[in-house]
C-alpha positions in Angstrom: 0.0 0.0 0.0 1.1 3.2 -0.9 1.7 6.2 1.5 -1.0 8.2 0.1 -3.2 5.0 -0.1 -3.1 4.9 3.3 -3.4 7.8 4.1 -6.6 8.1 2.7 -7.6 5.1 4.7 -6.5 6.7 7.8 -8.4 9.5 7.1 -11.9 7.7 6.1 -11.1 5.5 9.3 -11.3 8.9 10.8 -14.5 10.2 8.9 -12.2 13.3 7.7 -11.3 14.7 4.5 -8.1 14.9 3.2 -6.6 18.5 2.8 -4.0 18.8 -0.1 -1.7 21.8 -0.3 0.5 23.2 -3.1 3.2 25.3 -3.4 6.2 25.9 -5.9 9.5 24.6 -5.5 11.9 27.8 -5.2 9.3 30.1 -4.4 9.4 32.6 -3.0 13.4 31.8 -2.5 15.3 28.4 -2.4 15.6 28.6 1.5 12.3 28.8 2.3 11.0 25.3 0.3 11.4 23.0 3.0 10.4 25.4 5.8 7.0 26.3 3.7 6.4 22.5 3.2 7.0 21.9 7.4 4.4 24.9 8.3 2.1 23.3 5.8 2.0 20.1 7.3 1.7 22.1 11.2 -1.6 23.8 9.6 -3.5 20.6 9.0 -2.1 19.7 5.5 -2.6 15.7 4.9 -0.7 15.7 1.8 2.0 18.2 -0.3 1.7 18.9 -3.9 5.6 20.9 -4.6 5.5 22.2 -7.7 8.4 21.7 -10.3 9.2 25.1 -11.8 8.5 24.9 -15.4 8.6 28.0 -17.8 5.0 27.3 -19.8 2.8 25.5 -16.9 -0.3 25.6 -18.7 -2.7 25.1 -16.3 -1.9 27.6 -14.1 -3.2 31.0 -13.8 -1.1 34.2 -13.4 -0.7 33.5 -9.3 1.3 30.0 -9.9 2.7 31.6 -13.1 4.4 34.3 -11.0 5.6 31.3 -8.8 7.1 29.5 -11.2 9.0 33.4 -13.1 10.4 33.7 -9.7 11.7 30.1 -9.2 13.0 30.2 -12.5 15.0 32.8 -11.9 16.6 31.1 -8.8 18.2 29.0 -11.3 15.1 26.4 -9.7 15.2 22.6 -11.6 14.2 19.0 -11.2 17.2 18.1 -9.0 16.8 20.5 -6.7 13.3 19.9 -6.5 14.4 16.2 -5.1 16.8 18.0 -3.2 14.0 19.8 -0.7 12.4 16.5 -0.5 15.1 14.8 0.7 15.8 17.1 3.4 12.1 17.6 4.1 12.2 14.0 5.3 14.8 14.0 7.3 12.5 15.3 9.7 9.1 14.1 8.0 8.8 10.4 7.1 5.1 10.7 7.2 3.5 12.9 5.2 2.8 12.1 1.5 4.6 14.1 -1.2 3.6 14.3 -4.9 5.6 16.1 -8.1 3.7 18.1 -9.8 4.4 19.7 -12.9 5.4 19.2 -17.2 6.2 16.5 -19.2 9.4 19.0 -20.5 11.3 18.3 -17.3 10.9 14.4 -17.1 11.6 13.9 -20.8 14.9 15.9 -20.9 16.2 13.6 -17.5 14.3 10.1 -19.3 11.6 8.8 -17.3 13.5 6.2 -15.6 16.1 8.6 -14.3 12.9 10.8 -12.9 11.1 7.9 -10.9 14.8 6.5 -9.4 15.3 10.2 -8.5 11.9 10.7 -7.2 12.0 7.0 -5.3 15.1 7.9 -3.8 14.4 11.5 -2.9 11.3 10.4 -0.6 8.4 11.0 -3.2 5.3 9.4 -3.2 3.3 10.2 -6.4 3.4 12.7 -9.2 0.8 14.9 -11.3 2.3 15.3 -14.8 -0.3 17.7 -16.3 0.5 17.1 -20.0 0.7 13.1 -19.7 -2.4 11.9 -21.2 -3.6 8.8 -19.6 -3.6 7.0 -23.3 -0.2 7.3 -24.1 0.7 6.7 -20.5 0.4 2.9 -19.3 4.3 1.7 -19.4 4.9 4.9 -17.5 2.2 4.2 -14.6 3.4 1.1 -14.5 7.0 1.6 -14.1 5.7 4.1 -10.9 3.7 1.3 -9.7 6.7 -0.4 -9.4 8.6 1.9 -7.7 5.9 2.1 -5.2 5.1 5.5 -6.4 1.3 6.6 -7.2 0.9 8.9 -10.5 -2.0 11.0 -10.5 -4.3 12.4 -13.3 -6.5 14.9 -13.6 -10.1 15.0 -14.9 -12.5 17.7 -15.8 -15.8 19.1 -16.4 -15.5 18.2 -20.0 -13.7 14.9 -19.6 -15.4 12.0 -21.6 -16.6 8.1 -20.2 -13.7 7.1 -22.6 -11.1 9.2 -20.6 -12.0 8.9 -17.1 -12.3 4.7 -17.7 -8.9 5.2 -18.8 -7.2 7.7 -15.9 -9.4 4.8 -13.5 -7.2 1.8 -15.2 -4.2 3.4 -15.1 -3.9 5.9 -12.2 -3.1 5.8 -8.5 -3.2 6.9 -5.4 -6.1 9.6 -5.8 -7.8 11.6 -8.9 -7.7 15.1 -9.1 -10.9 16.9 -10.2 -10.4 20.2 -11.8 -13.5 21.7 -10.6 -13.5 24.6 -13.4 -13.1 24.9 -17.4 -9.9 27.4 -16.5 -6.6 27.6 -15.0 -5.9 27.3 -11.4 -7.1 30.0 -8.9 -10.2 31.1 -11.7 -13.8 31.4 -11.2 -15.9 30.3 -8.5 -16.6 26.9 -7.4 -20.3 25.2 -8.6 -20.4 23.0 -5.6 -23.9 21.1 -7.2 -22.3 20.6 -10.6 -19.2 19.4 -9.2 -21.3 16.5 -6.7 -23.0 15.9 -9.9 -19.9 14.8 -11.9 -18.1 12.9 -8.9 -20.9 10.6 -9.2 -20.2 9.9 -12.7 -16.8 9.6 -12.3 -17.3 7.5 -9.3 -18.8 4.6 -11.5 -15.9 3.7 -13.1 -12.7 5.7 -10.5 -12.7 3.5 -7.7 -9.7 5.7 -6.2 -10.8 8.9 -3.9 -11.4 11.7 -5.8 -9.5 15.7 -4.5 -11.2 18.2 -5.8 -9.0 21.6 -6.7 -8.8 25.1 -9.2 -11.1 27.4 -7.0 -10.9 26.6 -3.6 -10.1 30.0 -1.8 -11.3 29.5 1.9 -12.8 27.8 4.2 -16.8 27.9 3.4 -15.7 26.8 0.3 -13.4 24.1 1.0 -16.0 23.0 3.6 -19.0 22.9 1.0 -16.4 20.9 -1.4 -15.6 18.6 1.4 -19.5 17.3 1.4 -18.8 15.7 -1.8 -14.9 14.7 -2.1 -12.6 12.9 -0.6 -9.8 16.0 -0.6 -9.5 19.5 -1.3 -6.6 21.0 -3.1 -5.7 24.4 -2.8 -2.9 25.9 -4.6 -3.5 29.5 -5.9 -4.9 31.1 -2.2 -1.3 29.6 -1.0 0.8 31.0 -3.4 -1.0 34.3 -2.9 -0.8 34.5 1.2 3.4 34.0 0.2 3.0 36.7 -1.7 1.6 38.9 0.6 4.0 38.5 3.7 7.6 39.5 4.0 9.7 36.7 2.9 10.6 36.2 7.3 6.8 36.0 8.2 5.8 33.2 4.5 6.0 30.1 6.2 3.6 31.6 9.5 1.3 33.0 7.2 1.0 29.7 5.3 1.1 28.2 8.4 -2.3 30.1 10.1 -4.1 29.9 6.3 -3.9 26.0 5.9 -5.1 26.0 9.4 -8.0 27.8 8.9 -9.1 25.2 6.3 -8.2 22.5 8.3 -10.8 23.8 10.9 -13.2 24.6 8.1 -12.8 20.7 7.3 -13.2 19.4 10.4 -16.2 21.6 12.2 
């Protein structure tokens, strides 16, 4: 069993929902990666999304974009994304951490080089945006093998054929993009998106986290009627850019708590 399958045992055992938090490797400087993936964890986070740094993230709205400009500029890679979870576990053995990110960064290293680097780094999973479940199997499986989950995203407009495939192929969870948009856009239909995790729930037998929109705690709450997780990225990103780099990890600290409470009221 994986870390994040159980984890998500642990967690229905409990009758809570998971809370999954993301932030970019690098941002808002190198120094601050690991410390900003410790406060998360002391606010209530169940499970880290650390973004790789890529320089067209397509998914992302203008918040993540700006994380991923100013991690870039750091010089930010792959490796050193491996590096912070490395030393993150030196103190955490515990809590899950998934990759997420591009294609462009595993190709250029070879896939094989990624998931040795990722196994041996302490990873648990990945999200690679622009992997399409289809051309994906011998990938998956070579993560399965490695004990390491890889996650895929569905959305509003994904078809039957497309979310049979992401439930033969993926792991760990699935990751419901509540919005036709890029992260941190719109506002969250909390009806429509029950009324699609039912579909998806006839053929995804894995829980389902539902992120792109979640910006506090009523929201996360109404979201946490019908998932198993929330995801918040963009609301994370933007509380680093509003404090002094001294004070980012306490204010992401005290904002994924807040939705931890919202969670479990």
């Amino acid at each position: 069993m994986s870390k994040i399958t159980a984890t998500f045992a642990a967690l229905k055992a409990a009758n809570k929902t998971a809370l999954i938090t993301f932030i970019t490797a690098g941002d808002p400087a190198p120094e601050l990666t690991v410390p900003l993936m410790h406060a998360q964890v002391a606010g209530g986070a169940d499970i880290l999304e650390l973004g790789v740094p890529f320089s067209d993230p397509m998914a992302e709205g203008p918040v993540i974009q700006r994380a991923c400009e100013r991690a870039l500029a750091f010089g930010i890679g792959i490796h050193d994304v491996f590096a912070y979870v490395a030393e993150f576990r030196k103190t955490n053995q515990h809590t899950p951490v998934v990759l997420m990110g591009y294609a462009n960064p595993i190709e250029r290293i070879g896939a094989a080089a990624f998931i040795a680097a990722a196994k041996a780094a302490g990873a648990d999973g990945a999200i690679v945006v622009d992997y399409p479940p289809e051309e994906c199997e011998e990938f998956a499986a070579a993560m399965r093998a490695a004990e390491l989950d890889l996650i895929f995203l569905l959305a509003p407009t994904s078809t039957e054929e497309r979310i049979a495939q992401v439930a033969k192929v993926g792991g760990g969870f699935s990751y419901y993009v509540s919005l036709k948009g890029v992260t941190g856009a719109g506002n969250i239909d909390t009806a429509q998106v029950a009324e699609r995790l039912g579909a998806i729930r006839q053929h995804v037998k894995l829980p389902i986290g539902v992120g792109f929109g979640i910006r506090d705690g009523a929201t996360a709450r109404a979201v946490a009627e019908v998932a198993d997780a929330v995801v918040i990225g963009s609301r994370i990103i933007q509380e680093i850019e509003n404090a002094p780099k001294e004070g980012a990890a306490a204010a992401v600290q005290t904002f994924v708590a807040g939705i931890r409470c919202a969670l479990d009221a």
